[in-house]
N, C-alpha and C positions, 0 to 999 in steps of 0.2 A: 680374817683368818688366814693362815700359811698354807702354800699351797702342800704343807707336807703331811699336815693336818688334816684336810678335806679328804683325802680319800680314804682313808679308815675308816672317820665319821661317815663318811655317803656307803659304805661298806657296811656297818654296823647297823644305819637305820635301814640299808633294803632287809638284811638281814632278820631284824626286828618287824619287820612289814612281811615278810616272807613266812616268819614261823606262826605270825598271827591271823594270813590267810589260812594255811595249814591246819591251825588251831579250829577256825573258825568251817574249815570245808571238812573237813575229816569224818565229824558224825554220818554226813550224809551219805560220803563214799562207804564208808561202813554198813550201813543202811539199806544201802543198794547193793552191794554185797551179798549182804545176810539175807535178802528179802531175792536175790538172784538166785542163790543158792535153794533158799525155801520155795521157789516157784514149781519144783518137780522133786514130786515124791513118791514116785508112784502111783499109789490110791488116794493118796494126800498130799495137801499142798499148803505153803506158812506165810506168812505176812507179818513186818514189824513194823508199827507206827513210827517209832523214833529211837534214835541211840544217843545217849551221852558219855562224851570220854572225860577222865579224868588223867592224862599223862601221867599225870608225875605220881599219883597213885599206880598205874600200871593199870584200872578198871575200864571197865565198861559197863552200862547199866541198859541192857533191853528193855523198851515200854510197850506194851501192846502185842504180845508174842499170841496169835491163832493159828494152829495150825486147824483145818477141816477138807470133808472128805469130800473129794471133786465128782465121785459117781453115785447118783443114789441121791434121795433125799433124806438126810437128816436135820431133822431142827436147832442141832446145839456143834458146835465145838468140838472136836475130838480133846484138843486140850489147849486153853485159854491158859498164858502166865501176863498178869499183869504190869511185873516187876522182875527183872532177872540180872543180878550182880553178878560180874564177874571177876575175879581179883589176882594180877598174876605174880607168885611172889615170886618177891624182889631179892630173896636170899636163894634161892634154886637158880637162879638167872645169873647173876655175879659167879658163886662159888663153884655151883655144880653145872653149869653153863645145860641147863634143861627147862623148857618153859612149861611151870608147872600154876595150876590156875587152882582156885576154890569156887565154886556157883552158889548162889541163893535164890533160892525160886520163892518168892512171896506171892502166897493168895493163888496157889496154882489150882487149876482145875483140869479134872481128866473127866472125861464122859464116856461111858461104853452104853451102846443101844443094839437090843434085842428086838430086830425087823423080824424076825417070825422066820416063815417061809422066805420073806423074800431078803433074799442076800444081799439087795442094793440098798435094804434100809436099815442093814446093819452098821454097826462101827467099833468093831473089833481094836483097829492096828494091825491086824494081818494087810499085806499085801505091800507092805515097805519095811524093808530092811536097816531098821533104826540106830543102829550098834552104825551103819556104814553114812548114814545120813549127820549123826555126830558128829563121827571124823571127819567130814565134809564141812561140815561146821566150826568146828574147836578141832583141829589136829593139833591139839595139847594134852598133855597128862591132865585131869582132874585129881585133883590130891583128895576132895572134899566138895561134895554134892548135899545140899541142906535146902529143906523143904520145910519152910516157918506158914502156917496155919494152910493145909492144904485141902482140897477135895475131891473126892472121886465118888463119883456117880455112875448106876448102874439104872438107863432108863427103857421102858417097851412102852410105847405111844400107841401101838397097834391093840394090844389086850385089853378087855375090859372087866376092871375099871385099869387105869393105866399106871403103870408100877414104876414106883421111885424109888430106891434106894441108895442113902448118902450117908458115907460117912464123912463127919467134917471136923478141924482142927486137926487135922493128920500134921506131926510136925513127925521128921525122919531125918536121918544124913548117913550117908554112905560114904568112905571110908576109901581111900586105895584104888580108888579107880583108874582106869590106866590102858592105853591100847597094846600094851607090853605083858607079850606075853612073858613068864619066869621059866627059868633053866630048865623045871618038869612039863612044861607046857598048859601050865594052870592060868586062872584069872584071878587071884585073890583080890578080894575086897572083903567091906564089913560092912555092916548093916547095924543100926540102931533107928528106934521107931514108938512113936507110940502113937 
């Protein structure tokens, strides 16, 4: 081969060797990340098993999303998603040079528990500022938040006999969401549910 040849080629393939480490470390930076960020919440704290990227889509797909409450004992989850897509389009990004995402929460579960008297075996969501924990999270516009077969559960393990109630196949999406505030100083969005 010429020597005028070889360095391109030996150019190209670290290049190739580079983007495919990249490729291959990326989830886990991510990962660590997402799971640094969830480690303090306040009264709650989050953990993600695994992330997988799709580039060239612009997604990401959280596996194993728990967040739970560090003071007090509760037995369940404040809210378990097993599945959580995120998609950032690619036409907001190019045109309108703003990075705007869509989320799909599959199979989510939310858990609220009625400790009685004692405050520790509650688990409300009071005590973390969740609107600022997001932005932490995604400091991106959500154009579109969809919740495909959901459930929320309201439990008291203390009373007897001890009360469940769930509603389930909750599917919803929310609409305009956005940390931008408008000219009037509103938050518009939408809501659809059933």
């Amino acid at each position: 081969m010429k020597r005028r040849y070889s360095w391109p080629l030996w150019t190209l393939a670290a290049l190739v060797v580079l983007l495919i480490a990249i490729n291959i470390a990326l989830p886990y930076v991510v990962r660590d990340y997402l799971n640094d960020k969830l480690a303090d919440m306040g009264e709650y704290r989050g953990e993600v098993t695994d992330v997988d990227l799709a580039l060239w889509r612009g997604a990401y797909r959280i596996k194993g999303l728990k967040i739970v409450k560090t003071d007090g004992k509760v037995p369940v989850p404040f809210f378990d998603a097993p599945m959580i897509e995120l998609a950032v389009s690619w036409h907001s990004l190019w045109y309108d040079h703003a990075v705007v995402a869509k989320a799909l929460f599959t199979n989510p579960q939310i858990n609220f528990v009625d400790g009685g008297n004692n405050k520790q075996a509650s688990q409300t969501g009071q005590g973390t500022d969740w609107r600022t924990q997001m932005n932490k999270l995604l400091p991106i516009t959500l154009n579109e938040l969809r919740i495909d077969n959901g459930r929320i559960t309201f439990n008291n393990f203390n009373s007897t006999p001890k009360v469940k109630i769930e509603a389930d196949q909750v599917n919803a999406s929310f609409y305009n969401l956005t940390n931008v505030v408008n000219v009037e100083g509103n938050r518009d969005a939408e809501f659809k549910g059933k």
